[in-house]
N, C-alpha and C positions, 0 to 999 in steps of 0.2 A: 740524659747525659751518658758518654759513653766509655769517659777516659778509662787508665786501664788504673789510676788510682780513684776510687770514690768519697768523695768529698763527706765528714760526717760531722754534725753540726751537735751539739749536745748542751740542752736549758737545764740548770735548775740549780739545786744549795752548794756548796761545798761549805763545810765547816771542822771543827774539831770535835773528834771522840774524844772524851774525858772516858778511860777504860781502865781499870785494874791492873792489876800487874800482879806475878805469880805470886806476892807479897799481899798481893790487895791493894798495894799504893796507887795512887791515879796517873795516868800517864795520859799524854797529847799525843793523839793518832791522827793524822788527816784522813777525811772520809767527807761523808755525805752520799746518799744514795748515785744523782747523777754524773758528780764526781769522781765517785767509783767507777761508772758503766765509763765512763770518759778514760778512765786509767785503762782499763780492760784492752778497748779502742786499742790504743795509745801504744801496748806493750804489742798486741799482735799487729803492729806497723801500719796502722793506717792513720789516713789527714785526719787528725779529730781538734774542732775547736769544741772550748768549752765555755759559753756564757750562765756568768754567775756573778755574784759579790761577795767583796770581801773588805774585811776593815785594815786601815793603816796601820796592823799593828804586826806584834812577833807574831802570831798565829797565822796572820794573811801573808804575811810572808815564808811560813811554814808551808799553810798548803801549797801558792803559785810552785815554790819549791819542787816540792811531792811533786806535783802536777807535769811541770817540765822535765824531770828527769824521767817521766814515761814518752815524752814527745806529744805532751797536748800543749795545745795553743791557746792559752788562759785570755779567753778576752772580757774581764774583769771590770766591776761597777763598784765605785766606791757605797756601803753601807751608810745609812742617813746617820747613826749613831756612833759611826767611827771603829764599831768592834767588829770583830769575825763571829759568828755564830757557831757556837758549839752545842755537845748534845751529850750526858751526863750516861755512862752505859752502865748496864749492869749483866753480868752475865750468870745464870742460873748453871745448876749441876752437870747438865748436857753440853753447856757450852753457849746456848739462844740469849740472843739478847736483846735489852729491852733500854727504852729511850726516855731519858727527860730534856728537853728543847731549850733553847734560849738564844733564841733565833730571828734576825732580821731580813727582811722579803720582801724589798720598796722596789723591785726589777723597774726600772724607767721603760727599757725596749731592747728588742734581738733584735740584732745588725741584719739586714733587709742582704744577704749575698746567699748565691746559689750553694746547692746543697746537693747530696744524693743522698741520705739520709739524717732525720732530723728527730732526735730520739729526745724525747719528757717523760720525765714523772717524781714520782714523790712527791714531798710538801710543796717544791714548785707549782706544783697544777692545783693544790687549794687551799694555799692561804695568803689570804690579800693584803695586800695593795697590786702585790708580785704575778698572782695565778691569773687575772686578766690578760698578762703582756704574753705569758706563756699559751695561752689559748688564742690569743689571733694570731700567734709566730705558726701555733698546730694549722689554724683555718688556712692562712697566707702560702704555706707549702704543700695544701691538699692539691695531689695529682702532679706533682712538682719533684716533690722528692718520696722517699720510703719511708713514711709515719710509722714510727715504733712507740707504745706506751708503755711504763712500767708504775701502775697504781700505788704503790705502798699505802696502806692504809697507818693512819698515825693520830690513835684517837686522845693522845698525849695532845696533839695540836689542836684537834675539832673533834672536840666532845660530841659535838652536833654533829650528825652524819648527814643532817640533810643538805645541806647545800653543795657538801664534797661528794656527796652520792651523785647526784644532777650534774656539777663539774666533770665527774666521772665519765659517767656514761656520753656525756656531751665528746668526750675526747676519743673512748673508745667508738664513737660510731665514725670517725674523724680517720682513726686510726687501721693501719696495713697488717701492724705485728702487733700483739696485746700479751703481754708475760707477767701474770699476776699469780702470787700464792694462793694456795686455799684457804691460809687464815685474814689475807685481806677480804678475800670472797666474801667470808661468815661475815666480818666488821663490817663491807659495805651493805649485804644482802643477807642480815642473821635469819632470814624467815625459808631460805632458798637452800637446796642441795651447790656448793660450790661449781661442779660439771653443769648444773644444772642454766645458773647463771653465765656461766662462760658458754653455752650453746647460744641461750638466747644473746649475748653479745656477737657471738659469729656469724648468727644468721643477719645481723645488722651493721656487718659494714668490714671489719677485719677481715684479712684472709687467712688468718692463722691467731688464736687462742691458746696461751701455753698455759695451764694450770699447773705450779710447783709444788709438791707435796712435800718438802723436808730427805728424809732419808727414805720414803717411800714411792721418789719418782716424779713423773711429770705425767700428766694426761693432754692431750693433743686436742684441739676440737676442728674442724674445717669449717668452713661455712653451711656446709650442706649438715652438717650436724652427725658425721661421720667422727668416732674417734679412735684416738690411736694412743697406747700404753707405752712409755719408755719406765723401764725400771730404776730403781735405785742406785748409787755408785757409791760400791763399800769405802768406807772409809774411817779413819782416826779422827774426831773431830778436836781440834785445839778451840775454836768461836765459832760460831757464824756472821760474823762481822760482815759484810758486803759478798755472802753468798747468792744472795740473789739478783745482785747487780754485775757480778760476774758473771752469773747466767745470762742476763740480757744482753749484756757486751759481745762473750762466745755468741749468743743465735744470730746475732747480727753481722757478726764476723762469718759467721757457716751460713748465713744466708745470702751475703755475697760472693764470697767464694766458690756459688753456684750460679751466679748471676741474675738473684733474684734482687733487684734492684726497683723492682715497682711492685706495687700490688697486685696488679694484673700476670706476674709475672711467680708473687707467692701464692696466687689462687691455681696457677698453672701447675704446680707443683708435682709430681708424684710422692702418693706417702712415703715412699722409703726413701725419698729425698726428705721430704721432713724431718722421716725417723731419726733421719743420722742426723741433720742438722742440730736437731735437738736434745738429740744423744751425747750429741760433741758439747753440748751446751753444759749438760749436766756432769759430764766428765771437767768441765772448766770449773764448774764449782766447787768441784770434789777437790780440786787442787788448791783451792782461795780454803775451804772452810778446816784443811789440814793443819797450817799456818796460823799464828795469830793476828788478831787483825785483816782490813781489806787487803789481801796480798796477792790478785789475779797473775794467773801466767805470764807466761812470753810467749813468743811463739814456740822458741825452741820447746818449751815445757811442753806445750799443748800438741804440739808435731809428737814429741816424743811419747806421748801418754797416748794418743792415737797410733801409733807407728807407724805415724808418716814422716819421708824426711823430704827436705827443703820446704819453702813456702810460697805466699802469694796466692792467685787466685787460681783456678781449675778451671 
């Protein structure tokens, strides 16, 4: 497809952060890993729906909330148990945070309609009844649309790594664009150098590998197992709440805006077109992890932080 808007389709949780407050008292954040990349979407102007569930309560009407006022399109499955799923934070000295679940995942099915890109990850992709419906949605759009993954590893949910290791790789080899940390790397592969496993991921099907290091940057990997270094982007950190989901939202947002819109078309690439794409990725984070809470740009933000002005595609 070729319109001059790209159509972008987005599986998986949304639920509520229970977070602290400068008090320490707990507050209702709407978040969720794909929720996030969906808001990200959402703020730099493009079609984004977002299939997920939610329960009939103030919370699920909190998020759709959240949700519509970035301009995504909530297309929503009532939860079997009637509540919204939240997720207990805690945030350490730095700012990183960490998760306790209490989370519903009974997904019935993604709405069978055209896509230009179809972005999964997080607990979506492995825990059941849910991560089934999400991995034939991934099969059903191979070659169809632009597969993006984003692993979160979330050993709070599956103590067991085995079966969300096999999920995993089942998706990345499925998948166009693959943007995993290096501390999901170690959780799904603690025996493996992090680069080292994101090669052998590249040379198996993705056409771009982005390993996030934190404040020390991103490493690149291609298929041919060629990599490419982007640096850190300084910054004040208030959380890291949905910094890495603002990552994948920006590469995907810099990865159309070159018109890379198939895989064939991110294997085509030249690096320094990666470079920036993924540069611009990590400048997007820099901006969400400032802020507390998931708080990704807008465009203006992100134009401005690159110094560029106006938007749209290139």
């Amino acid at each position: 497809m070729t319109d001059a808007h790209p159509r972008i389709l987005v599986v998986g949780e949304a639920l509520i952060d229970v977070v602290p407050d400068r008090d320490g008292r707990p507050q209702d954040l709407p978040g969720g890993s794909p929720a996030n990349v969906a808001i990200t979407l959402g703020r730099l102007d493009h079609d984004v729906r977002l299939v997920t569930l939610l329960g009939d309560d103030a919370r699920g009407t909190a998020i759709r909330t959240w949700l519509e006022a970035s301009d995504v399109i909530v297309l929503a499955q009532p939860t079997g148990s009637g509540r919204t799923s939240s997720a207990a934070v805690t945030l350490d000295g730095s700012g990183a945070a960490s998760y306790v679940f209490d989370l519903d995942w009974d997904l019935r099915s993604v709405p069978d309609e055209e896509c230009d890109v179809l972005h999964v990850g997080s607990i979506a992709t492995v825990l059941e009844p849910g991560a089934g419906t999400v991995l034939e949605a991934f099969r059903a759009q191979k070659g169809r649309a632009l597969l993006s993954l984003d692993p979160n590893a979330r050993p709070a949910i599956t103590p067991d790594r085995t079966d969300p290791v096999a999920r995993v790789e089942e998706l990345v080899s499925l998948a166009d664009v693959v943007k995993v940390s290096d501390e999901d790397l170690q959780w799904l592969h603690p025996d493996a150098d992090p680069v080292r496993t994101a090669t052998r991921w590249a040379g198996g099907g993705p056409g771009l590998v982005v390993v996030t290091r934190g404040d020390a940057g991103a490493v690149v990997v291609r298929p041919d197992g060629a990599t490419l270094e982007v640096p850190g982007v300084p910054v004040a950190v208030a959380d890291t709440v949905g910094a890495g989901d603002t990552f994948s939202g920006v590469l995907i947002d810099a990865l159309l805006r070159i018109g890379a819109r198939t895989g064939e078309a991110v294997r085509a690439l030249s690096d320094r077109d990666v470079l920036d794409a993924v540069t611009t990725a990590a400048i997007g984070a820099a901006i969400n992890v400032s802020r507390p809470g998931a708080d990704p740009p807008s465009r203006v933000e992100l134009d401005a932080a690159l110094g560029r002005s106006g938007s749209g595609e290139e």
